[in-house]
Z-matrix of the N, CA and C atoms (Angstrom, degrees):
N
C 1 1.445
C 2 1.533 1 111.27
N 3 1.426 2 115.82 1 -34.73
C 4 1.689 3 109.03 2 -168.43
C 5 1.041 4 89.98 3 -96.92
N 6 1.714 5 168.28 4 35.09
C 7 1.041 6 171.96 5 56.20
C 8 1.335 7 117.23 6 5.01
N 9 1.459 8 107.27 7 -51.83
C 10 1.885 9 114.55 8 175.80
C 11 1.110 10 110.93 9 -74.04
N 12 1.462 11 133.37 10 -35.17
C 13 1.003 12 140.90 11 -175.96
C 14 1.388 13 113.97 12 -67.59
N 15 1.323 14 129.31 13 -52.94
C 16 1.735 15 149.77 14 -172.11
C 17 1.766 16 85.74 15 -66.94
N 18 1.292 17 111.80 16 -60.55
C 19 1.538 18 94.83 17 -163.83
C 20 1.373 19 120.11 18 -95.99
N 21 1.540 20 123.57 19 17.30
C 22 1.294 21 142.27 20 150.59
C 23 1.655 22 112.78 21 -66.50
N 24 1.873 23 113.63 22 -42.26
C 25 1.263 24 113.85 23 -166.73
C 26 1.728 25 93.56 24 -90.87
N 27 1.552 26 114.10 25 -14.80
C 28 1.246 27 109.56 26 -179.34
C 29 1.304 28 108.94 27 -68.65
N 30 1.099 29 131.64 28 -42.82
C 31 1.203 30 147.62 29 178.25
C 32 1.590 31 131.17 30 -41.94
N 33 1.434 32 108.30 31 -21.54
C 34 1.298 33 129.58 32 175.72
C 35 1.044 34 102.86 33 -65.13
N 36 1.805 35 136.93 34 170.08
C 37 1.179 36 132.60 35 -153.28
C 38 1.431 37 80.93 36 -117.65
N 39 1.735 38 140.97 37 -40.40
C 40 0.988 39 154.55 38 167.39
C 41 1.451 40 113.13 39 -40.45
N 42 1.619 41 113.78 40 -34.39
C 43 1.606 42 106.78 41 -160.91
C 44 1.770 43 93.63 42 -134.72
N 45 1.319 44 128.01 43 16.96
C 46 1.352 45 130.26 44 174.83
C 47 1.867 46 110.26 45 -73.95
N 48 1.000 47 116.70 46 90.94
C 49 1.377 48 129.93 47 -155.50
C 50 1.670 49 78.01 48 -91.77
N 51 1.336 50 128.58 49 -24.36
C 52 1.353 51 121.33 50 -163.34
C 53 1.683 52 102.39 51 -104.52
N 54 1.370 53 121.36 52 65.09
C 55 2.027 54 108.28 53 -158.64
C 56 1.442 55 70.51 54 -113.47
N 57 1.203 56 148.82 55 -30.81
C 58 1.766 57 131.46 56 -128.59
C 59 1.773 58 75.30 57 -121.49
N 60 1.052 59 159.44 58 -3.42
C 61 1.566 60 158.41 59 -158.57
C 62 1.767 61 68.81 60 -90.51
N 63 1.852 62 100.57 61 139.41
C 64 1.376 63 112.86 62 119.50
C 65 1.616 64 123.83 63 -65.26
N 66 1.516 65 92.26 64 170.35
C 67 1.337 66 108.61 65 -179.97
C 68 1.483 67 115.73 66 -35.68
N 69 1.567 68 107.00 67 -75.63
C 70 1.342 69 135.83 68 154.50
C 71 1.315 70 107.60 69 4.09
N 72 1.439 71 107.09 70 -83.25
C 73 1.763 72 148.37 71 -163.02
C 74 1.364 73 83.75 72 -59.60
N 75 1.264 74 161.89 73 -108.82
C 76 1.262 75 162.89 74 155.90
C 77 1.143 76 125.47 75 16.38
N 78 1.185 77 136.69 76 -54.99
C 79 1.260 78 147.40 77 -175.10
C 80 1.669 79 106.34 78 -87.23
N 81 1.493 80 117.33 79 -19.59
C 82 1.479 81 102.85 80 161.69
C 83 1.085 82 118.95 81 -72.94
N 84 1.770 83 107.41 82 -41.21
C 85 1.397 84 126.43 83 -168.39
C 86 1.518 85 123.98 84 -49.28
N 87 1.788 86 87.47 85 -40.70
C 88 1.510 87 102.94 86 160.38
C 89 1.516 88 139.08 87 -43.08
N 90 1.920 89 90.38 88 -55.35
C 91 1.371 90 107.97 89 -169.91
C 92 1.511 91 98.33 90 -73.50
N 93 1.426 92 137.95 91 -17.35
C 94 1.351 93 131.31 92 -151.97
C 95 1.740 94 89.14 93 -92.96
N 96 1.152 95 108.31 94 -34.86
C 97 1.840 96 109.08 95 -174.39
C 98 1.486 97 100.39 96 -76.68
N 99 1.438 98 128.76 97 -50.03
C 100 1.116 99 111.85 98 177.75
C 101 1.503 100 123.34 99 -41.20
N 102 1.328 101 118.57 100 -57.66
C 103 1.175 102 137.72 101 171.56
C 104 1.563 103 112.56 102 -35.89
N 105 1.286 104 127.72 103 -59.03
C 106 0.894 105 143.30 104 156.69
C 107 1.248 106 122.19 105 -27.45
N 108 1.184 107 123.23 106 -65.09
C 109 1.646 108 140.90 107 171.48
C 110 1.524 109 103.58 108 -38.29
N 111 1.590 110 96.31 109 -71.01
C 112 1.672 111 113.46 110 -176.11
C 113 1.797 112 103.50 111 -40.58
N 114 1.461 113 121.14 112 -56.57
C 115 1.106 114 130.17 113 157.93
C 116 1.410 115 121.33 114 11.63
N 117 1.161 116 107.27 115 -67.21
C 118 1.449 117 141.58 116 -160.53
C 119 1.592 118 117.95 117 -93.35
N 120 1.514 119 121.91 118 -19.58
C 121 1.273 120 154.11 119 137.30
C 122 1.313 121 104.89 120 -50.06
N 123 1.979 122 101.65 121 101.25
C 124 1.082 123 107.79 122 167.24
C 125 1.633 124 133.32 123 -56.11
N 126 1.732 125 117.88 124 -28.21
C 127 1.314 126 141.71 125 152.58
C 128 1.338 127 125.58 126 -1.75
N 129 1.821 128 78.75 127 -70.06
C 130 1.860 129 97.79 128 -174.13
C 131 1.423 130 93.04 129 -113.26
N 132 1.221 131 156.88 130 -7.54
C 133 1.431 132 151.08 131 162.43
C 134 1.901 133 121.05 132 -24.04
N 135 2.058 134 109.99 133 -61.59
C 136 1.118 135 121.65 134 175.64
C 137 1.686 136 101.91 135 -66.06
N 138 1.519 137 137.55 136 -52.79
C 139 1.565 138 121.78 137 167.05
C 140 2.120 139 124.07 138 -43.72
N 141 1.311 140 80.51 139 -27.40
C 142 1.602 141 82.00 140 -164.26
C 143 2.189 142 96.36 141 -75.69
N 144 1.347 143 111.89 142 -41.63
C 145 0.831 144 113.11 143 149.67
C 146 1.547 145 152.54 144 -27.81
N 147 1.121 146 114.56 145 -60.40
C 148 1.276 147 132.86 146 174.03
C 149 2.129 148 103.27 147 -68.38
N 150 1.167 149 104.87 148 -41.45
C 151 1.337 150 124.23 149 -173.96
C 152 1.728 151 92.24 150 -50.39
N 153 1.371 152 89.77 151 -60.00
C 154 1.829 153 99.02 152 -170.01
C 155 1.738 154 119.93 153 -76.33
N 156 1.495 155 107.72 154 7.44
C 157 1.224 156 122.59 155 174.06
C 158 1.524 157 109.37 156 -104.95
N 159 1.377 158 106.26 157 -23.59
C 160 1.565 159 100.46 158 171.66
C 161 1.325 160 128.76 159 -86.00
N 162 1.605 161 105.70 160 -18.83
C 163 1.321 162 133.69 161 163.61
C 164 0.940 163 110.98 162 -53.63
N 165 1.590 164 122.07 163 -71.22
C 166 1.308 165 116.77 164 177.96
C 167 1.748 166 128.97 165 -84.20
N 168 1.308 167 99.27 166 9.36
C 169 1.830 168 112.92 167 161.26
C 170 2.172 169 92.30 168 -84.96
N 171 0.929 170 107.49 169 -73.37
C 172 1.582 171 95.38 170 -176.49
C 173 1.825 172 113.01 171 -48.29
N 174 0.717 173 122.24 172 -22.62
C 175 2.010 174 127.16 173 -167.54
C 176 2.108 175 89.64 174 -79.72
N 177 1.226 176 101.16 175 -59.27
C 178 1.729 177 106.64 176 -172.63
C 179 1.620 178 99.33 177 -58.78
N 180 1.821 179 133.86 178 -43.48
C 181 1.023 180 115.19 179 -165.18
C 182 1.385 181 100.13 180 -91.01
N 183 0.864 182 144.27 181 -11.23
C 184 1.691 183 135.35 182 -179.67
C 185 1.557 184 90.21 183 -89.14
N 186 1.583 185 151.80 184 -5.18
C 187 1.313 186 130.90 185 179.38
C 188 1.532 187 101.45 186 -105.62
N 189 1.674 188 99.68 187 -39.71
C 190 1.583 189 99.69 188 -178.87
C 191 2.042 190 107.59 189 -55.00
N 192 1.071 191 111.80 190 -31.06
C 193 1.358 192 125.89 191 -155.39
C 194 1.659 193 93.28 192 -80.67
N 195 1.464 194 129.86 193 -58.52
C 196 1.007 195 145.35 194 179.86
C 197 1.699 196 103.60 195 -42.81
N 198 1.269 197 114.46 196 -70.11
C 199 1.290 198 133.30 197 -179.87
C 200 1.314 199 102.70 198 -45.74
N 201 1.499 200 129.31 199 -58.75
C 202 1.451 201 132.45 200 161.62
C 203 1.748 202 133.28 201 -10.06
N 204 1.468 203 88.27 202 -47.75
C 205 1.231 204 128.17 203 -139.99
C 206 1.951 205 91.01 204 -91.08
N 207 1.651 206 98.17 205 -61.21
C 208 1.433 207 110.53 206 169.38
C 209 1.980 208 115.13 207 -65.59
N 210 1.435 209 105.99 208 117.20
C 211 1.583 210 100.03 209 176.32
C 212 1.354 211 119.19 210 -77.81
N 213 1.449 212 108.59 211 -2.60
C 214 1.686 213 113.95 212 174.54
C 215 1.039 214 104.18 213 -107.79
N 216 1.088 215 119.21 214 7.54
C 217 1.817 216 113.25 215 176.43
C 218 1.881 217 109.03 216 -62.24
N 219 0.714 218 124.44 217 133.16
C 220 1.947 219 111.49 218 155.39
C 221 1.284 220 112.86 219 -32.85
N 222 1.197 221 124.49 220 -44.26
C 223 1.445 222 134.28 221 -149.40
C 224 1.530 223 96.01 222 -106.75
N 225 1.412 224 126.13 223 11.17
C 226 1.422 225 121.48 224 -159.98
C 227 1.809 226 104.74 225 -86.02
N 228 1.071 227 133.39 226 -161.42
C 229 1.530 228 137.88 227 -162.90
C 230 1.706 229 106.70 228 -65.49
N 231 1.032 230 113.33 229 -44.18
C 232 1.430 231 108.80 230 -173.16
C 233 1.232 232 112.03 231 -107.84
N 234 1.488 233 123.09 232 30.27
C 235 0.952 234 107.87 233 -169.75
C 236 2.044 235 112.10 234 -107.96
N 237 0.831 236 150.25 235 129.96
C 238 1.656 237 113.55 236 -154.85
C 239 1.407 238 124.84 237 -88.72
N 240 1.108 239 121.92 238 155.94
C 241 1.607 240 116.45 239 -141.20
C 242 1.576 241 108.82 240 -85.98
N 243 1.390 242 134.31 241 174.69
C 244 1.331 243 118.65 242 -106.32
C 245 2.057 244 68.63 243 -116.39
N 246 1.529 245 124.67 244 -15.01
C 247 1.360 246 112.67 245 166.81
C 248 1.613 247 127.79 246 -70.34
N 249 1.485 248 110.42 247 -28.20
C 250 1.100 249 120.89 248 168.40
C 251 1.319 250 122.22 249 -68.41
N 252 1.561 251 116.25 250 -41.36
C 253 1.302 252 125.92 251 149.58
C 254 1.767 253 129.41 252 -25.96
N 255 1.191 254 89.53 253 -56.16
C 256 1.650 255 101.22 254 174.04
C 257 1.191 256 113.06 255 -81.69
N 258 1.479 257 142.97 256 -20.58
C 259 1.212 258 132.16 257 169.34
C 260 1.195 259 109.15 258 -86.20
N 261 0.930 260 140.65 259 -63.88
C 262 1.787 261 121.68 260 161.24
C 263 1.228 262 125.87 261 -16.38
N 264 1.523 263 122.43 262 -48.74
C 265 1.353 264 143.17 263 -177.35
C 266 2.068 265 101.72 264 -52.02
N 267 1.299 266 88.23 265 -54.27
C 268 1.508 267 89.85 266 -171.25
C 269 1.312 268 109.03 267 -67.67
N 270 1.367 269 136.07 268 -42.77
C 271 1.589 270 139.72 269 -170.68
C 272 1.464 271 100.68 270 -47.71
């Protein structure tokens, strides 16, 4: 419903903030607000979540792993890991 509404008032020739978008340019713009909306929908909120937790569970192990991988990295094998780091930090 708040989707039909936004791009019903978008739609006006008066309030089409989107006239100068290509096609292209528009139809993402679209999909990015929809998304957005849904966002905010408690429904799909806990999926959209989890989505962005696996994202960023895969992003940490392909850098932690990388870093691993490099022996000059900071983050490389002997170097101590970045939780231990922070608990020391705090004492």
């Amino acid at each position: 419903f708040h989707s039909a509404v936004a791009f019903a008032v978008l739609g006006r020739p008066r309030t089409n903030i989107f006239s100068n978008l290509s096609r292209k340019q528009y139809q993402a713009t679209r999909q990015a607000m929809i998304h957005m909306i849904l966002a905010t929908d408690m429904t799909c909120h806990f999926g959209m979540v989890e989505s962005f937790k696996k994202l960023l569970n895969q992003h940490l192990s392909s850098v932690t792993a990388a870093a691993a991988a490099d022996k000059k990295h900071p983050m490389g094998p002997s170097s101590p890991s970045p939780s231990s780091q922070l608990s020391s930090s705090s004492r």
